[in-house]
N, CA, C and O atoms as CSV, one atom per row, in Angstrom:
chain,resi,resn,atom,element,x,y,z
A,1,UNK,N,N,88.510,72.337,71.232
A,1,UNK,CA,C,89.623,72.117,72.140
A,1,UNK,C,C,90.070,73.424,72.791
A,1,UNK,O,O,90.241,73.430,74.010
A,2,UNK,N,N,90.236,74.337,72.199
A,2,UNK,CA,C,90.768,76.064,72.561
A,2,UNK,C,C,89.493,76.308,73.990
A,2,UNK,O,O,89.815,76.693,75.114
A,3,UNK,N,N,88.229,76.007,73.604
A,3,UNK,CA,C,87.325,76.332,74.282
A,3,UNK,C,C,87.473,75.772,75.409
A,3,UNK,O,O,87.224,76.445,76.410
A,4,UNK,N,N,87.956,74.264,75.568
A,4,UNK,CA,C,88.229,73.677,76.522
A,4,UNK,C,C,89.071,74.168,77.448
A,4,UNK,O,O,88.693,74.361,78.603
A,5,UNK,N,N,90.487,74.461,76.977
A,5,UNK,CA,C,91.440,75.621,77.541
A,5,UNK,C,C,91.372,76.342,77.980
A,5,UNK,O,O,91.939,76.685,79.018
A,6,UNK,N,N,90.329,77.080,77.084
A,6,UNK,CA,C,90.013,78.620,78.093
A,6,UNK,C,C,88.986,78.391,79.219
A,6,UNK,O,O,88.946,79.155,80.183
A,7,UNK,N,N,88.406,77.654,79.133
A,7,UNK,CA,C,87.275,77.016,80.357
A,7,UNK,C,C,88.396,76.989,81.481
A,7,UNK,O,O,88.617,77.789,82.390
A,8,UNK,N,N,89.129,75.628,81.069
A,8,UNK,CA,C,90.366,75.514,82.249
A,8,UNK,C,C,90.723,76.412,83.007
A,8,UNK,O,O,90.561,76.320,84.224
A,9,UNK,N,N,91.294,77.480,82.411
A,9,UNK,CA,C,92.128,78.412,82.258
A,9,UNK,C,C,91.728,79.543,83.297
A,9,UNK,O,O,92.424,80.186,84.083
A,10,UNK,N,N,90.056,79.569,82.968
A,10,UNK,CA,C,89.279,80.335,84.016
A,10,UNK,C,C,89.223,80.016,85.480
A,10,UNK,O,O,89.387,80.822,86.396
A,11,UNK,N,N,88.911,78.441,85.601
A,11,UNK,CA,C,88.790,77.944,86.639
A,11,UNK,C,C,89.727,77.987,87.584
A,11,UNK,O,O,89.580,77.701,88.772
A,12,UNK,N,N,91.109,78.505,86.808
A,12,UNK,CA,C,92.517,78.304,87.518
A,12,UNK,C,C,92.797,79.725,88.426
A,12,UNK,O,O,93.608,79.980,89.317
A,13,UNK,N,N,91.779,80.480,87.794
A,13,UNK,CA,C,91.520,81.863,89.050
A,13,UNK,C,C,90.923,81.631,90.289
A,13,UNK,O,O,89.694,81.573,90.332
A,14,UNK,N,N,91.531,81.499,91.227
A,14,UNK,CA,C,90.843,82.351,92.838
A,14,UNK,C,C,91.743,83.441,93.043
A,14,UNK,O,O,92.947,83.667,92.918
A,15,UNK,N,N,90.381,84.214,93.520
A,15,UNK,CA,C,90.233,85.137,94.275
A,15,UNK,C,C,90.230,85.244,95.872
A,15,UNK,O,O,89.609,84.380,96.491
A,16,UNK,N,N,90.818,86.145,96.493
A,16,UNK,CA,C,90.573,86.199,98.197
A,16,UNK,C,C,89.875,87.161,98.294
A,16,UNK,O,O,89.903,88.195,97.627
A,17,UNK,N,N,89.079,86.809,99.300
A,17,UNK,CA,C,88.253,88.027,99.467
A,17,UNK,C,C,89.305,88.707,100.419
A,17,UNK,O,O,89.908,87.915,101.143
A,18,UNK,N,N,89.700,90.327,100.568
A,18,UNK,CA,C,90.462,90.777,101.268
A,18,UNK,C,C,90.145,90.862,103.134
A,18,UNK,O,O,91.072,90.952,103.939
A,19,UNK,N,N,89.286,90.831,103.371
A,19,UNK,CA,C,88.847,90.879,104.296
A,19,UNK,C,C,89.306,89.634,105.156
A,19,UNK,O,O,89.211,89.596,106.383
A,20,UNK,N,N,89.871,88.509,104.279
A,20,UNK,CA,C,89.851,87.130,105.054
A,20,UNK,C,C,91.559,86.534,104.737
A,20,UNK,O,O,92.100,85.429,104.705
A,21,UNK,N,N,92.062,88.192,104.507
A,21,UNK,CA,C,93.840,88.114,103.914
A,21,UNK,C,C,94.210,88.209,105.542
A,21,UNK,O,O,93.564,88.914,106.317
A,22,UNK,N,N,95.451,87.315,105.968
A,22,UNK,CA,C,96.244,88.158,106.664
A,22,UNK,C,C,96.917,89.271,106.909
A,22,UNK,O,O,96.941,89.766,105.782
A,23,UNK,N,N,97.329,89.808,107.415
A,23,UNK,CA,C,98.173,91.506,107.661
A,23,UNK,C,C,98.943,91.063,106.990
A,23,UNK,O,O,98.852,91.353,105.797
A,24,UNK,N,N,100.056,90.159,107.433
A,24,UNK,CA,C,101.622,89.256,106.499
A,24,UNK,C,C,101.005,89.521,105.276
A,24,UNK,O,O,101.465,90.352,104.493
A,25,UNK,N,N,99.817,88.757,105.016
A,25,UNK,CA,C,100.310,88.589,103.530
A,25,UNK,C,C,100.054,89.527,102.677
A,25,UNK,O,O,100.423,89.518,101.503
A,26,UNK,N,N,99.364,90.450,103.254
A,26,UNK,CA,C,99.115,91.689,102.453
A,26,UNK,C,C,100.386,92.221,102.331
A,26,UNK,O,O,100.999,92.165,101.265
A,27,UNK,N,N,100.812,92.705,103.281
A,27,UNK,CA,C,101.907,93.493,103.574
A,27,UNK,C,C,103.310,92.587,102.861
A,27,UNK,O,O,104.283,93.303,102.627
A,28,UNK,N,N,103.451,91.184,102.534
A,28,UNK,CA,C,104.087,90.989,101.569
A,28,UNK,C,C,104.007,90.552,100.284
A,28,UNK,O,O,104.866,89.944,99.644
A,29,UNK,N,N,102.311,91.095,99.756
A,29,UNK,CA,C,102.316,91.100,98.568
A,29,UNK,C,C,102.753,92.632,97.944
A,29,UNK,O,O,103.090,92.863,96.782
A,30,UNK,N,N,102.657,93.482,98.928
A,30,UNK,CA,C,103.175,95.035,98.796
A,30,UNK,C,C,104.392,95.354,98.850
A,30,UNK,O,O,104.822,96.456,98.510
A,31,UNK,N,N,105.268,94.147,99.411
A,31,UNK,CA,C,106.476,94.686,99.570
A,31,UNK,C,C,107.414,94.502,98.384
A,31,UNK,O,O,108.510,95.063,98.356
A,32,UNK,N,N,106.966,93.691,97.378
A,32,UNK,CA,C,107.550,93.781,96.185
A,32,UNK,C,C,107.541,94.795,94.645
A,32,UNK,O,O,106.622,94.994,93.850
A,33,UNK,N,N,108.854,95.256,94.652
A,33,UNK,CA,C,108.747,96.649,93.613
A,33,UNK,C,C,107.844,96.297,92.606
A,33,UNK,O,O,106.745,96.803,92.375
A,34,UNK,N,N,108.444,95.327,91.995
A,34,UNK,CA,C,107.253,95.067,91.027
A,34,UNK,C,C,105.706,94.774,91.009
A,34,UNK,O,O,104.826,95.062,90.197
A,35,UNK,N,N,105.702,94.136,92.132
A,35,UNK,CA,C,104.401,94.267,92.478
A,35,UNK,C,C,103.648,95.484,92.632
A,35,UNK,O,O,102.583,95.610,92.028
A,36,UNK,N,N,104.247,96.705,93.638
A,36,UNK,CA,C,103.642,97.773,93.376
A,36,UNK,C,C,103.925,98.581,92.169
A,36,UNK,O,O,103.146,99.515,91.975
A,37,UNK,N,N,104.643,98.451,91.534
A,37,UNK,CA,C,104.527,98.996,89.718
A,37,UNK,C,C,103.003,98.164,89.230
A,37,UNK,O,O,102.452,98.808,88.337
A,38,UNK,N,N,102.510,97.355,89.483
A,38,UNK,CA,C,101.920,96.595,88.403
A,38,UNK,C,C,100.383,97.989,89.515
A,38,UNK,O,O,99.657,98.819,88.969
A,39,UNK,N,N,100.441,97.750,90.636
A,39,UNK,CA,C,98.900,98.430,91.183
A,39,UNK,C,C,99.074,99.806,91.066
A,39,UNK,O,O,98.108,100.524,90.810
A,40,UNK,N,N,100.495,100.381,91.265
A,40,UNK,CA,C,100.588,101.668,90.406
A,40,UNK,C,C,99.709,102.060,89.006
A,40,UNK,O,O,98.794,102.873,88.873
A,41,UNK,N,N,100.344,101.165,88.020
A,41,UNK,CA,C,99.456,100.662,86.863
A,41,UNK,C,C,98.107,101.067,86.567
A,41,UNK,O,O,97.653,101.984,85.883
A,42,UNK,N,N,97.337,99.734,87.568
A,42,UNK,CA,C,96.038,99.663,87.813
A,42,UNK,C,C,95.424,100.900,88.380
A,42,UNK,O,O,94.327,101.316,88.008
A,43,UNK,N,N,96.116,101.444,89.237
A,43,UNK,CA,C,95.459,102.546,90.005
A,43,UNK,C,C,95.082,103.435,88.655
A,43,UNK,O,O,93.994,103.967,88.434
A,44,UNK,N,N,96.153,103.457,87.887
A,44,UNK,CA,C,95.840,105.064,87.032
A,44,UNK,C,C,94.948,104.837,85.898
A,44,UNK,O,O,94.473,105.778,85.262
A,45,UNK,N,N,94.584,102.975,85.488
A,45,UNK,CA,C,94.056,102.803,84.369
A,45,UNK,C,C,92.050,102.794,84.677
A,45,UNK,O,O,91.750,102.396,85.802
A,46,UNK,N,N,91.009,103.142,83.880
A,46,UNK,CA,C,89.995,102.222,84.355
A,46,UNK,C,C,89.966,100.693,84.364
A,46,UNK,O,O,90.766,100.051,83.685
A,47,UNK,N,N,88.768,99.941,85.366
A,47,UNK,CA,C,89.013,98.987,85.233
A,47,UNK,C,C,89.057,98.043,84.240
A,47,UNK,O,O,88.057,98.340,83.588
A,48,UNK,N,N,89.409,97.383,83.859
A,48,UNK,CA,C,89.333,95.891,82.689
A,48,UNK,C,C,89.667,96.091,81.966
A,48,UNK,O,O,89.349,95.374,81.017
A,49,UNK,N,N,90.753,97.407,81.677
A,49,UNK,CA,C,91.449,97.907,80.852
A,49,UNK,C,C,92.756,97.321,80.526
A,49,UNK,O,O,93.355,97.503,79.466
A,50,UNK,N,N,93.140,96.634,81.475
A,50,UNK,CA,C,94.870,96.524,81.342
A,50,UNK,C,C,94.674,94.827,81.626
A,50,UNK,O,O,94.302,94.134,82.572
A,51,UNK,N,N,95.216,94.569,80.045
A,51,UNK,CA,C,95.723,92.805,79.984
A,51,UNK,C,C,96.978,92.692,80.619
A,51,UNK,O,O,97.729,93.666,80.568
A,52,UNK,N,N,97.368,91.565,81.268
A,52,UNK,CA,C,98.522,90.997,81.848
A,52,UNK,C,C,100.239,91.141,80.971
A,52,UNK,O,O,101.359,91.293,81.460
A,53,UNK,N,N,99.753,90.999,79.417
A,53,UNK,CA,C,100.645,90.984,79.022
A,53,UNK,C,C,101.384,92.618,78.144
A,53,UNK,O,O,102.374,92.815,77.439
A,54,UNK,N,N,100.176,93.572,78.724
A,54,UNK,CA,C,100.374,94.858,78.304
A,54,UNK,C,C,101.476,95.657,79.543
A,54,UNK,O,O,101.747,96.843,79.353
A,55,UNK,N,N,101.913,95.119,80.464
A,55,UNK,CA,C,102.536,96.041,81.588
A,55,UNK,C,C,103.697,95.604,81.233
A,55,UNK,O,O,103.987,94.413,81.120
A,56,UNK,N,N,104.475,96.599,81.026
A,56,UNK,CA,C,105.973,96.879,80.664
A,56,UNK,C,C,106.768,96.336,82.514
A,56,UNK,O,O,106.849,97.112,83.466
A,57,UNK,N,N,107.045,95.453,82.517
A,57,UNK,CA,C,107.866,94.381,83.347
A,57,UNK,C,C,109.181,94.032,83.205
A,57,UNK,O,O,109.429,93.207,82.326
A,58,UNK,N,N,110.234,94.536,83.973
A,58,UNK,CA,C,111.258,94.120,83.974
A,58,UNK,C,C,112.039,92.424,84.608
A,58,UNK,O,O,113.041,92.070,85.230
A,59,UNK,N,N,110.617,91.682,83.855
A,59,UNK,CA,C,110.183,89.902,84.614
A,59,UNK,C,C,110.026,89.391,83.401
A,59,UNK,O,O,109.686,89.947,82.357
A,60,UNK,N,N,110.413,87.834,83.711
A,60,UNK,CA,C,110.275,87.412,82.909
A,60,UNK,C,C,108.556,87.012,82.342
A,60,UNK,O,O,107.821,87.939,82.680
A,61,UNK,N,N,107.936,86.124,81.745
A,61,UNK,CA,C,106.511,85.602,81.478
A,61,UNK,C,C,106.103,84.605,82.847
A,61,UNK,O,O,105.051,84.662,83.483
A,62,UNK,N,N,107.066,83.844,83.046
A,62,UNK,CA,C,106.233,82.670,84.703
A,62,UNK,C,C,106.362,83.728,85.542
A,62,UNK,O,O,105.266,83.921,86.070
A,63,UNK,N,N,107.668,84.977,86.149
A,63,UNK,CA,C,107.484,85.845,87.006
A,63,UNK,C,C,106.301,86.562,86.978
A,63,UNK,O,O,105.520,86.601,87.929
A,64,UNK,N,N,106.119,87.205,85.787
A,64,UNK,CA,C,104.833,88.001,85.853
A,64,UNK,C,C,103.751,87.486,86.074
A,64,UNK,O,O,102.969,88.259,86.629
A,65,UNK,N,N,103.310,86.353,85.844
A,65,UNK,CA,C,102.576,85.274,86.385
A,65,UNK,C,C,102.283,84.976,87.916
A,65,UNK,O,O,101.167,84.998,88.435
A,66,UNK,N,N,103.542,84.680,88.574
A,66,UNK,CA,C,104.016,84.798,90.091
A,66,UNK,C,C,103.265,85.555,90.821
A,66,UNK,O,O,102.440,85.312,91.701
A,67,UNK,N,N,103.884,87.064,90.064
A,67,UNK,CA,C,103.515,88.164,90.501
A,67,UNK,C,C,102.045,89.032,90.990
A,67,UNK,O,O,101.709,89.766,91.920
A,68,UNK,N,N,101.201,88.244,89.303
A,68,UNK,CA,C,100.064,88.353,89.343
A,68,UNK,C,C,99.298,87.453,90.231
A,68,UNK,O,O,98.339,87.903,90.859
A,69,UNK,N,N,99.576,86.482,90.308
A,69,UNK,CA,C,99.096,85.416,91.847
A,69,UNK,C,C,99.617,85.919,93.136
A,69,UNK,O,O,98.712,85.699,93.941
A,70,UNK,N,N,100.071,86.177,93.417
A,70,UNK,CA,C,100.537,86.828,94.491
A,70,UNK,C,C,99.303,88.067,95.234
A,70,UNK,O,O,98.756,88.124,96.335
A,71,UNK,N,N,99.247,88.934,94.001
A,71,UNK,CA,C,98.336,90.129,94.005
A,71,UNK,C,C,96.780,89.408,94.098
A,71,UNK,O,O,95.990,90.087,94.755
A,72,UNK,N,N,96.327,88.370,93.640
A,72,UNK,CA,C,95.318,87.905,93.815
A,72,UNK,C,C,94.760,87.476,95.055
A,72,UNK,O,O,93.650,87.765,95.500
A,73,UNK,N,N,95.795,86.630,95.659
A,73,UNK,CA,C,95.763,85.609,96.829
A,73,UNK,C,C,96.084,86.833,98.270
A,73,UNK,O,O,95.792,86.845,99.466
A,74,UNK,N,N,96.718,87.612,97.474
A,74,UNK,CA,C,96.461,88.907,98.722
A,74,UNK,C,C,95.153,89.895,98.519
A,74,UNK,O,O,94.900,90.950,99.101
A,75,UNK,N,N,94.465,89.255,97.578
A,75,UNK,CA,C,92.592,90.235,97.440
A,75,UNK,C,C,93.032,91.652,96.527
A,75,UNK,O,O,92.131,92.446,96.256
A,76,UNK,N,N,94.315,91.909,96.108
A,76,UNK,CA,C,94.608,93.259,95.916
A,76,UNK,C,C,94.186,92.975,94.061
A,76,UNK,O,O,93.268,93.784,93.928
A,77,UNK,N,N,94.301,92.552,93.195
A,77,UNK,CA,C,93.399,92.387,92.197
A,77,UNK,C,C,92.532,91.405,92.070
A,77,UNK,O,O,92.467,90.377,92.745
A,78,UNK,N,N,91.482,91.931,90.685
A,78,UNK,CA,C,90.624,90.299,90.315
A,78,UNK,C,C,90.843,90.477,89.234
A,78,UNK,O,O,90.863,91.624,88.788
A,79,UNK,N,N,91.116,89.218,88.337
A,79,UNK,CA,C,91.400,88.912,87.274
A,79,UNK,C,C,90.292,88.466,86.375
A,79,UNK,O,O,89.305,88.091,87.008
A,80,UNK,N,N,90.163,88.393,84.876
A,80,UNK,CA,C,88.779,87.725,83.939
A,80,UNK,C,C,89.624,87.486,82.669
A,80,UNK,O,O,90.313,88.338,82.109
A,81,UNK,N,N,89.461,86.152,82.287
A,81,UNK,CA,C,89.455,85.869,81.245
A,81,UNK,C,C,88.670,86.596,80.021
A,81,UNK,O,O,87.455,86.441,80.145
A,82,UNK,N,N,89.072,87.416,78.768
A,82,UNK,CA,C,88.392,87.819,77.944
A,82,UNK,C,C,89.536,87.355,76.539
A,82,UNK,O,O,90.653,87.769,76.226
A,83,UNK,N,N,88.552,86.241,75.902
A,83,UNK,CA,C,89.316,85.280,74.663
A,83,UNK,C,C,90.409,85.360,75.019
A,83,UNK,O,O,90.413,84.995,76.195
A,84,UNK,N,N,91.626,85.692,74.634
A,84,UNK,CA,C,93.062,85.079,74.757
A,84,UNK,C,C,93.655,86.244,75.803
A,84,UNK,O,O,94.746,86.029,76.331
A,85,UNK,N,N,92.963,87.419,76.083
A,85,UNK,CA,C,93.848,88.605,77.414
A,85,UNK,C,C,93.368,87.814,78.453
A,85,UNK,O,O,92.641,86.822,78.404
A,86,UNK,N,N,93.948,88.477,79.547
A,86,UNK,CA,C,93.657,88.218,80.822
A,86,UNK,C,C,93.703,89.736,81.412
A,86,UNK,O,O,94.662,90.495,81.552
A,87,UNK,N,N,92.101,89.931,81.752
A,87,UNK,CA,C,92.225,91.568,82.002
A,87,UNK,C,C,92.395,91.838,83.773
A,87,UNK,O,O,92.048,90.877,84.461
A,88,UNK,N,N,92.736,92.669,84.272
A,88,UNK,CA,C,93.041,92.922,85.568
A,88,UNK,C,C,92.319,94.337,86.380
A,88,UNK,O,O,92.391,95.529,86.080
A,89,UNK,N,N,91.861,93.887,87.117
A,89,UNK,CA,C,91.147,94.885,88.096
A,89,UNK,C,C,91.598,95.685,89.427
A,89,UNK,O,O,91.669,94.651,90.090
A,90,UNK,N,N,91.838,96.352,90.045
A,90,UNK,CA,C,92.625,97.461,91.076
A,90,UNK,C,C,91.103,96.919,92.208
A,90,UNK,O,O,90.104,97.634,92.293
A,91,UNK,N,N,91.230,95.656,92.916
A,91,UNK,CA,C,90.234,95.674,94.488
A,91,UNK,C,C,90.793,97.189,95.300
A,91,UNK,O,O,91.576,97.134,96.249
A,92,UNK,N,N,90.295,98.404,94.796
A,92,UNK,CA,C,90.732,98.970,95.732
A,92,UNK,C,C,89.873,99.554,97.022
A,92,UNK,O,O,90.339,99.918,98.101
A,93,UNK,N,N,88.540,99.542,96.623
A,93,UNK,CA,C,87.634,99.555,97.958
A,93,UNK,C,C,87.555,98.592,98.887
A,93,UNK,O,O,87.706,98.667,100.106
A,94,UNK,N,N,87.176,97.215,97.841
A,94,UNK,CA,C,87.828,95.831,98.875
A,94,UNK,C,C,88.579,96.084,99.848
A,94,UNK,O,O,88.398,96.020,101.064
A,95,UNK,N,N,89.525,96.406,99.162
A,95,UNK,CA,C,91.370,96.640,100.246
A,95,UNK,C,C,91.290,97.486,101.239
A,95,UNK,O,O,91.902,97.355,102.299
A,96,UNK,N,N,90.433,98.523,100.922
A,96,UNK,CA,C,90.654,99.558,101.413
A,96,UNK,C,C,89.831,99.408,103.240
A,96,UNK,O,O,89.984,99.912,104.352
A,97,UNK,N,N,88.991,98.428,102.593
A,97,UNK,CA,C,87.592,98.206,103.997
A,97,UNK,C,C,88.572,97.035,104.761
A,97,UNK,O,O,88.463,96.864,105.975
A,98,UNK,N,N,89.502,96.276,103.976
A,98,UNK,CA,C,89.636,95.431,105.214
A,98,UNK,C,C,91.469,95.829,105.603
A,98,UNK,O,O,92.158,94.945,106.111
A,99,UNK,N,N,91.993,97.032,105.333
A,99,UNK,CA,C,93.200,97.367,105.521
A,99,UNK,C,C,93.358,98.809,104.922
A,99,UNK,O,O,94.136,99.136,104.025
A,100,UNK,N,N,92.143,99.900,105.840
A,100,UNK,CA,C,92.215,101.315,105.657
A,100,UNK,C,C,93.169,101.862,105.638
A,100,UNK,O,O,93.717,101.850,106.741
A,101,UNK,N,N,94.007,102.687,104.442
A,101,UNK,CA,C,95.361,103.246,104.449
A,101,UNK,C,C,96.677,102.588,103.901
A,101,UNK,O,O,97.660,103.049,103.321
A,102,UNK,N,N,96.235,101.065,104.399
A,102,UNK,CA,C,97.830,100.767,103.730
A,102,UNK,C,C,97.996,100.660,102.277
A,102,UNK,O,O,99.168,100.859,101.959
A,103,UNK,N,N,97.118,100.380,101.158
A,103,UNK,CA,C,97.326,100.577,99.870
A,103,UNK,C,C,97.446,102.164,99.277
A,103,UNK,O,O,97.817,102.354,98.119
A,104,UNK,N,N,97.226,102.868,99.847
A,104,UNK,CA,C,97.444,104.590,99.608
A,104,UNK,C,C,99.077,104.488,99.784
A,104,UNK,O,O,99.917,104.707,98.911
A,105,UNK,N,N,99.293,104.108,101.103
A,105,UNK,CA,C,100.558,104.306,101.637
A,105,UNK,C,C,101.808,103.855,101.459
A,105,UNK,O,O,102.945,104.045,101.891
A,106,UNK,N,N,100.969,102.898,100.335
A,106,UNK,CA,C,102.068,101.914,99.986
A,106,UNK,C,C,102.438,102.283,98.112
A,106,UNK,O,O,103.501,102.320,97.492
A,107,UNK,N,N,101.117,102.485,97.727
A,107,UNK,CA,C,101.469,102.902,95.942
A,107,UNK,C,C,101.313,104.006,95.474
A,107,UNK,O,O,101.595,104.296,94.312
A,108,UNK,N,N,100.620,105.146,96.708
A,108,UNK,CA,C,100.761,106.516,96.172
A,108,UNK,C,C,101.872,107.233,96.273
A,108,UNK,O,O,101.880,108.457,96.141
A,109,UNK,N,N,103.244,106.296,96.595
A,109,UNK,CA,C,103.821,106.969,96.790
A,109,UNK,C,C,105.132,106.711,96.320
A,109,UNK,O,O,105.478,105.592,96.699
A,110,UNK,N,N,106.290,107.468,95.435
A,110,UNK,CA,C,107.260,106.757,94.752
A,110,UNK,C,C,108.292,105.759,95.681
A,110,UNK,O,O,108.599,105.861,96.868
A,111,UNK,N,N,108.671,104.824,94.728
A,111,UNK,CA,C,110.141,104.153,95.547
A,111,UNK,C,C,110.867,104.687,95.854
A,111,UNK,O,O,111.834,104.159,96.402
């Protein structure tokens, strides 16, 4: 049954390819603090390093959730099921080819 779940669970990921994001929606998956804390994050970790439930969030568990869909559906992470984490990835070349500059400009730099 667990196995079944996590099957589910996988399937419940899409990904955008960034290239096929709008400007909007990039630009308002960036415009949220927390959101750029979480690619702050990512930027400094290697990849598949950082589970969902390891980022110190001032959100609740469905927000951080939100949050993390948000970042997906704007191409700016990819996510993988590994047994019970959910590990997270920094698309930052992705991003970078289909919106040169604005992820620099947006998380290299403090609030």
């Amino acid at each position: 049954m667990a196995a079944d779940h996590d099957t589910a669970r996988a399937r419940s990921l899409s990904h955008a390819d960034p290239g096929e994001v709008p400007l909007q929606a990039a630009l308002d998956a960036l415009a949220d603090p927390v959101r750029r804390s979480i690619l702050r994050d990512l930027a400094g970790h290697e990849e598949w390093t950082r589970a969902c439930g390891t980022f110190d969030l001032p959100v609740t568990k469905a927000t951080r959730s939100h949050h993390f869909a948000v970042l997906r559906a704007a191409g700016l992470i990819e996510q993988r099921d590994e047994g019970t984490r959910r590990l997270n990835r920094l698309r930052r070349p992705e991003f970078d080819r289909a919106f040169p500059g604005l992820l620099a400009a947006t998380i290299d730099r403090a609030d």
